[in-house]
LUMTOR-560496 format. One record per atom (N, C-alpha, C, O): residue in one letter; z, x, y. Coordinates in steps of 0.05 Angstrom, whole numbers, padded with zeros to 5 digits, always signed. Layout:
BEGIN
AZXY...
***
This chain:
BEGIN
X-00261+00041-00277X-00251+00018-00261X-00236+00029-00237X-00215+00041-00240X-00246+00024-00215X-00219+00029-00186X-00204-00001-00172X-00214-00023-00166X-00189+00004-00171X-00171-00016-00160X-00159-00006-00129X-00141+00009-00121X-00177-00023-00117X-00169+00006-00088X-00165-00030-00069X-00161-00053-00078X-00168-00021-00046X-00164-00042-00020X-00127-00038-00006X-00110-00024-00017X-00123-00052+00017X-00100-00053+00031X-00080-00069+00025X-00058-00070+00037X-00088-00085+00000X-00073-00113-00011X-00042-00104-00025X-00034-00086-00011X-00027-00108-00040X-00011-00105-00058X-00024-00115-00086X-00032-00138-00089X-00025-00095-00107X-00022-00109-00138X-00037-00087-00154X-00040-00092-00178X-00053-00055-00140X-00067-00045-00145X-00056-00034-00172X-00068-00036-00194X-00027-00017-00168X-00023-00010-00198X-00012-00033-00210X-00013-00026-00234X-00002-00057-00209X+00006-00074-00226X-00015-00092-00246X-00014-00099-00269X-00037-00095-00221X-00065-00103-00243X-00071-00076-00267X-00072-00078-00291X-00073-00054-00253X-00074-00031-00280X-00052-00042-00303X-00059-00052-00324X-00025-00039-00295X-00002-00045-00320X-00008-00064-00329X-00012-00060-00353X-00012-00088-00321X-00027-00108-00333X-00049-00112-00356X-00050-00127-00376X-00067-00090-00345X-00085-00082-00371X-00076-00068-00387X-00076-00068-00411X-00066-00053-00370X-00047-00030-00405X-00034-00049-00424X-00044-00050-00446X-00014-00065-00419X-00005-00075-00432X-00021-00094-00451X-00014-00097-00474X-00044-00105-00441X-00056-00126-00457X-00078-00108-00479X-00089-00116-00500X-00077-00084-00465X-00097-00057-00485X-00073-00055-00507X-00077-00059-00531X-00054-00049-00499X-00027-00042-00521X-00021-00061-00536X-00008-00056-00556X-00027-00080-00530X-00023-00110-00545X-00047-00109-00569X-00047-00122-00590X-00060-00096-00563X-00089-00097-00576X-00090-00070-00602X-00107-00067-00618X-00064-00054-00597X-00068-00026-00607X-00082-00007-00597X-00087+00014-00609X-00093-00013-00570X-00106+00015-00563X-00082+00037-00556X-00062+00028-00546X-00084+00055-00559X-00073+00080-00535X-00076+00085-00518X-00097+00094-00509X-00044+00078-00499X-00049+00081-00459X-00029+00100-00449X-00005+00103-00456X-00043+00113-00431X-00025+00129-00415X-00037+00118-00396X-00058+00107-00397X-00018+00121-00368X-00014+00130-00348X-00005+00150-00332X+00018+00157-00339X-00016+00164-00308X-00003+00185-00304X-00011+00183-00268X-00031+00181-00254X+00024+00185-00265X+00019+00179-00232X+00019+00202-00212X+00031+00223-00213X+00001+00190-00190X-00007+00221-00173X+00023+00224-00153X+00037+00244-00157X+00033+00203-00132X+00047+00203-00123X+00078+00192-00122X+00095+00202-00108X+00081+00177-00133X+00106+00171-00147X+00120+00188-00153X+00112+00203-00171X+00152+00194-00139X+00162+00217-00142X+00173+00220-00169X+00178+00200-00181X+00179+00249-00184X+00174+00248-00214X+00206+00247-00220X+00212+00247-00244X+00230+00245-00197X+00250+00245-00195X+00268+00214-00205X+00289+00209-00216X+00245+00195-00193X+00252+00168-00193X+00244+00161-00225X+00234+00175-00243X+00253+00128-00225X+00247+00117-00251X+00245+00091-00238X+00257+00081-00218X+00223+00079-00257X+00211+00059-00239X+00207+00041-00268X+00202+00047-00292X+00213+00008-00247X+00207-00008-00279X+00192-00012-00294X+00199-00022-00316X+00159-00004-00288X+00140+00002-00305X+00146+00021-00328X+00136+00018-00350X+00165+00043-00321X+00171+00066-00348X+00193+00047-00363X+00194+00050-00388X+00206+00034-00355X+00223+00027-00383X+00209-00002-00395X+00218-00013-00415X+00184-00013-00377X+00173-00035-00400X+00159-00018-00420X+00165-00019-00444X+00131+00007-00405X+00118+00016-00420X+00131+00032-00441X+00120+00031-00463X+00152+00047-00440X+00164+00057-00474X+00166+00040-00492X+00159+00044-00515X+00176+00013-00480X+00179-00009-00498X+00146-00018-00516X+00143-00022-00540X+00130-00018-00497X+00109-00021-00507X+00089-00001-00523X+00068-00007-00535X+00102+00029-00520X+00088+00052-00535X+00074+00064-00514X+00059+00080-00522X+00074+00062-00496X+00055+00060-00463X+00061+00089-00454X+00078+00088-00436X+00055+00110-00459X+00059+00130-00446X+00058+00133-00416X+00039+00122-00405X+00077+00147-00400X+00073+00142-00373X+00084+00173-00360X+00107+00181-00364X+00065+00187-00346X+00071+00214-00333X+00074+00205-00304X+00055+00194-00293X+00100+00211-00290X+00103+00209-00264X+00104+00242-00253X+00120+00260-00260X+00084+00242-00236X+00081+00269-00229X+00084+00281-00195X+00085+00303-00185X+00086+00254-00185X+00091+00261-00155X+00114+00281-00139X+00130+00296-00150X+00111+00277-00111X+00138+00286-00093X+00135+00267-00081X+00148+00268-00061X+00123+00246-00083X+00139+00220-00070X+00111+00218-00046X+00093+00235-00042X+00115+00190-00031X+00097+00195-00022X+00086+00209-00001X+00104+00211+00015X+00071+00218+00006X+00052+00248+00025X+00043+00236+00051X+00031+00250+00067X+00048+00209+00055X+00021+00203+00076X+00028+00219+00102X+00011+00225+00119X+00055+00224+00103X+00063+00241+00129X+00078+00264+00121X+00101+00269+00126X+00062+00275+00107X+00069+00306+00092X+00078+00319+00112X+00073+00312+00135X+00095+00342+00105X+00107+00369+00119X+00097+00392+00106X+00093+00413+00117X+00095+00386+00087X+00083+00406+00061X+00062+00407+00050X+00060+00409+00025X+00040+00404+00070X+00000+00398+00045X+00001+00414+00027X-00005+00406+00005X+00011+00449+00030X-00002+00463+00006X+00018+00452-00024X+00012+00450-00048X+00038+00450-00013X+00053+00430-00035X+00039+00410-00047X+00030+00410-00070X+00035+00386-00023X+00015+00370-00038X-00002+00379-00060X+00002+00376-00084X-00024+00393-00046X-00051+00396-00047X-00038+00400-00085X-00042+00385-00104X-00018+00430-00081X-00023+00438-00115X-00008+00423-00136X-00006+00430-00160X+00004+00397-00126X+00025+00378-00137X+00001+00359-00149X+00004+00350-00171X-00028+00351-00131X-00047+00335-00140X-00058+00357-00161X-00057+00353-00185X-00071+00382-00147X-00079+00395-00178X-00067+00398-00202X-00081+00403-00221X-00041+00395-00204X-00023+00395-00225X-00027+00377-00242X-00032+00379-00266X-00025+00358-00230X-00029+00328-00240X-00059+00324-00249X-00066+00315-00271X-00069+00329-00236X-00103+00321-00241X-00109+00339-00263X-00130+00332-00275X-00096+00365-00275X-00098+00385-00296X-00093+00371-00322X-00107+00375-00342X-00067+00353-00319X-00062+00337-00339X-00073+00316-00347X-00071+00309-00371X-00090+00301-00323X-00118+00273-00320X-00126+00289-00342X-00118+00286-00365X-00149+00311-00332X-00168+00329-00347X-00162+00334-00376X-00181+00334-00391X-00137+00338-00385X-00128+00342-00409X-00127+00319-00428X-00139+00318-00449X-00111+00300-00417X-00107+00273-00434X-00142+00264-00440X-00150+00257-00462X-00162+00267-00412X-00182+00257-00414X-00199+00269-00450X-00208+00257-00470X-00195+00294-00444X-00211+00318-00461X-00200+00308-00491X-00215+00313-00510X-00173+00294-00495X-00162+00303-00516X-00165+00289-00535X-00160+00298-00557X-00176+00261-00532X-00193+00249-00553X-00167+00225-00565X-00171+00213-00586X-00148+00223-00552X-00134+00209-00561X-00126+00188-00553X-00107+00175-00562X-00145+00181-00530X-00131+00152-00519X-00150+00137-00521X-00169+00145-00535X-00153+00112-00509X-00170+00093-00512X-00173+00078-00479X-00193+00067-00470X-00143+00081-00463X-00145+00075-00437X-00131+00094-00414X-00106+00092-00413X-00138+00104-00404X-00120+00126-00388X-00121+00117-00354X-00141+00118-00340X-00099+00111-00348X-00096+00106-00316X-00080+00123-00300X-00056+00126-00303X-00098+00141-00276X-00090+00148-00260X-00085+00137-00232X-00103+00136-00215X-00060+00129-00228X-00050+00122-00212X-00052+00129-00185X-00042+00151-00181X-00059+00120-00167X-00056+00135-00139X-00077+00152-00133X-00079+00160-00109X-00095+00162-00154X-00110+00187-00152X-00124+00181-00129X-00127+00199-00112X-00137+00152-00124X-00161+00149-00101X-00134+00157-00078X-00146+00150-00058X-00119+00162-00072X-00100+00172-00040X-00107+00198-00046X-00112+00212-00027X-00108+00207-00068X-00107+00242-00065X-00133+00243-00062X-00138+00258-00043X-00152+00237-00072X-00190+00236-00062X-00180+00226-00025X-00171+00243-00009X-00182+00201-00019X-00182+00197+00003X-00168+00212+00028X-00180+00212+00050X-00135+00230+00027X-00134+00246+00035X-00139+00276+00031X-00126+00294+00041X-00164+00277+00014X-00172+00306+00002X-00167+00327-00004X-00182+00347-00003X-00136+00326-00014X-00128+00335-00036X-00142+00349-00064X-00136+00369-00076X-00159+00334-00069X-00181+00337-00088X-00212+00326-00078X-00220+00304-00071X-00223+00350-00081X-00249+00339-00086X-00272+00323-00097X-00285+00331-00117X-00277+00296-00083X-00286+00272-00102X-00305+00279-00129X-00306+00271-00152X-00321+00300-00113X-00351+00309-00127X-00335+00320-00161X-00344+00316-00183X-00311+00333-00155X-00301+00347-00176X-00294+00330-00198X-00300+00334-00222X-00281+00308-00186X-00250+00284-00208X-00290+00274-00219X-00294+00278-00243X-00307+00266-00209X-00337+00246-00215X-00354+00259-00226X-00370+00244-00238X-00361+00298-00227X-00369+00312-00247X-00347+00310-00279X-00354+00309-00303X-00321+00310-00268X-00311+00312-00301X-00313+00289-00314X-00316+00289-00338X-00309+00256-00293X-00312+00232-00310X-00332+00234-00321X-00329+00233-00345X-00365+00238-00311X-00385+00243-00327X-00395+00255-00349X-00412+00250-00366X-00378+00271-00344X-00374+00296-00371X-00362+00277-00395X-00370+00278-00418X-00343+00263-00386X-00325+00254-00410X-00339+00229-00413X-00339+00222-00436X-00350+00214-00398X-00353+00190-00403X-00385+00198-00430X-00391+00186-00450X-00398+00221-00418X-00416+00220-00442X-00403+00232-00470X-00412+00225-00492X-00379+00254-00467X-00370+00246-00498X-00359+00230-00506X-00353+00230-00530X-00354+00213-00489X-00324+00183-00503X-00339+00164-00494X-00327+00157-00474X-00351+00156-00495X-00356+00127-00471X-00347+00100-00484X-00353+00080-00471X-00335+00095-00505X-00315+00081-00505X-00286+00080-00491X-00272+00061-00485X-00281+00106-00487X-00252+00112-00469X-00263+00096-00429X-00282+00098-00413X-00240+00086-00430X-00239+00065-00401X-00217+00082-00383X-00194+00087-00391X-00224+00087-00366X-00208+00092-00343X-00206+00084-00327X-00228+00074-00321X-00178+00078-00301X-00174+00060-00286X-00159+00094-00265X-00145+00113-00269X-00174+00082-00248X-00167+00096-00220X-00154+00077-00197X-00168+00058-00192X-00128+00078-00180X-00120+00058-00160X-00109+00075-00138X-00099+00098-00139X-00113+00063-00119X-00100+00077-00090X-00125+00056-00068X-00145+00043-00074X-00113+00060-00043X-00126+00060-00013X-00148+00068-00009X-00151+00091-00017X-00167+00060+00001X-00196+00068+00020X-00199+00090-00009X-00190+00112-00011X-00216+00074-00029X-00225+00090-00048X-00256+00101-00038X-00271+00085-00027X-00263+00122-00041X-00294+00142-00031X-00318+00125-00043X-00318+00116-00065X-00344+00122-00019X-00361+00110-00027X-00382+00118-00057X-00400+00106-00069X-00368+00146-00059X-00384+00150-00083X-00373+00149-00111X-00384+00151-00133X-00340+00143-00103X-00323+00137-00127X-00332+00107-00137X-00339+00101-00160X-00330+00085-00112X-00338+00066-00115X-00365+00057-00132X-00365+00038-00148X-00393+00077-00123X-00418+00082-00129X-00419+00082-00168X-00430+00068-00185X-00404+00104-00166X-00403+00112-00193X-00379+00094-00217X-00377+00100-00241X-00365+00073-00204X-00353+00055-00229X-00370+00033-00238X-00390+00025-00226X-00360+00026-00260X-00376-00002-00276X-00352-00022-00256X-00364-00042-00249X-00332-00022-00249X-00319-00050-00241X-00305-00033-00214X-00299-00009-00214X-00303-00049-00195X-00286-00051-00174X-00272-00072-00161X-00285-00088-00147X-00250-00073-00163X-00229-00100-00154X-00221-00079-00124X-00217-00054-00124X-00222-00100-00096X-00205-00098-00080X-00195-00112-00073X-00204-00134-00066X-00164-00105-00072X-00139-00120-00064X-00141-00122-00032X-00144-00102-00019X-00139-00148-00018X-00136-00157+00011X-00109-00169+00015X-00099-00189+00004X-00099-00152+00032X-00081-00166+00039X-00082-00181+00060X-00091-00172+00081X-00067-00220+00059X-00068-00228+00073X-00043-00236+00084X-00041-00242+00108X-00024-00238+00069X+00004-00227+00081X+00018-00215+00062X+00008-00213+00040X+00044-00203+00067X+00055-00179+00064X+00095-00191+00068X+00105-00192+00090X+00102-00195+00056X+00127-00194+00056X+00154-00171+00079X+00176-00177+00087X+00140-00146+00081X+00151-00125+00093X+00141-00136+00126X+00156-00126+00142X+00124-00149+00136X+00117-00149+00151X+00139-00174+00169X+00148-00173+00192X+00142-00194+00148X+00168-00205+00154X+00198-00198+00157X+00216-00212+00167X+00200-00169+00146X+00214-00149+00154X+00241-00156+00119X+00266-00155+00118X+00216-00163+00094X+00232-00169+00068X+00225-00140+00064X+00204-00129+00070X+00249-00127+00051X+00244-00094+00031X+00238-00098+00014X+00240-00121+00005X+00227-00075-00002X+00208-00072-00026X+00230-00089-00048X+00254-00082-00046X+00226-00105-00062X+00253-00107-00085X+00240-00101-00114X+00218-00103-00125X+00277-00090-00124X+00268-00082-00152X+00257-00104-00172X+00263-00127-00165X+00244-00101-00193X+00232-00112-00206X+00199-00118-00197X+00179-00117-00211X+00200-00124-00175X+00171-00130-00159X+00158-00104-00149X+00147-00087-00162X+00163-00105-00126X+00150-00077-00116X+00164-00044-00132X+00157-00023-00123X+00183-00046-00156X+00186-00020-00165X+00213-00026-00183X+00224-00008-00196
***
């Protein structure tokens, strides 16, 4: 599943499903690409409550990096851990957060993250994964069973309202 577009709600529709998977007894992680791993965000103290595993793995966000090779090995870090949780046979829903920004500013190579889903999706193919971020790649898009894009048609910040807690984090 990708949840991509310019709208607001991309990871909150994911938490959304986690939660209603967790409601159900499946096993969910999440594990975020850019979200700095410094912060704590209100998604981590619903999901403990819910059993919801949640890896924040970022430096916060990159879009006007100083540091790519930072980036670059902060996304492979993270994406090492995707690969692992994916391999390990233990979940039932795994969401990587943000990953389509690290595809989109290429950080990672699409062909790479879409050879390993394949790989896994033929040993698990009950296991669901949810990918979210911006301008997701035409062949990420190509290769899901579902794609939701978020449009935004207005925007609260644009009225010059700041992010507030509980809502936006």
């Amino acid at each position: 599943m990708v949840h991509t577009g310019n709208g607001k709600g991309k990871t909150t529709c994911a938490l959304g499903l986690m939660m209603r998977a967790a409601g159900r007894g499946l096993k969910c992680c999440m594990i975020q690409f850019m979200k700095s791993r410094n912060d704590r965000y209100g998604e981590h103290e619903s999901a403990e409550k819910l059993g919801i595993e949640v890896h924040t793995m970022g430096d916060g966000f990159t879009w006007d990096t100083k540091n790519p090779e930072q980036d670059i090995k902060t996304a492979r870090d993270t994406w090492a851990l995707c690969v692992e949780k994916m391999r390990s046979g233990d979940y039932d829903l795994l969401v990587f957060d943000e990953l389509v920004y690290v595809l989109s500013y290429k950080m990672l190579p699409v062909e790479e993250v879409l050879d390993e889903f394949r790989t896994i999706r033929a040993a698990q193919p009950a296991l669901h994964i949810v990918v979210t971020g911006r301008d997701a790649p035409p062949e990420l898009i190509e290769a899901a069973d579902l794609v939701t894009e978020m449009t935004e048609i207005k925007h609260p910040f644009t009225a010059g309202i700041r992010a507030q807690q509980g809502i936006e984090f």
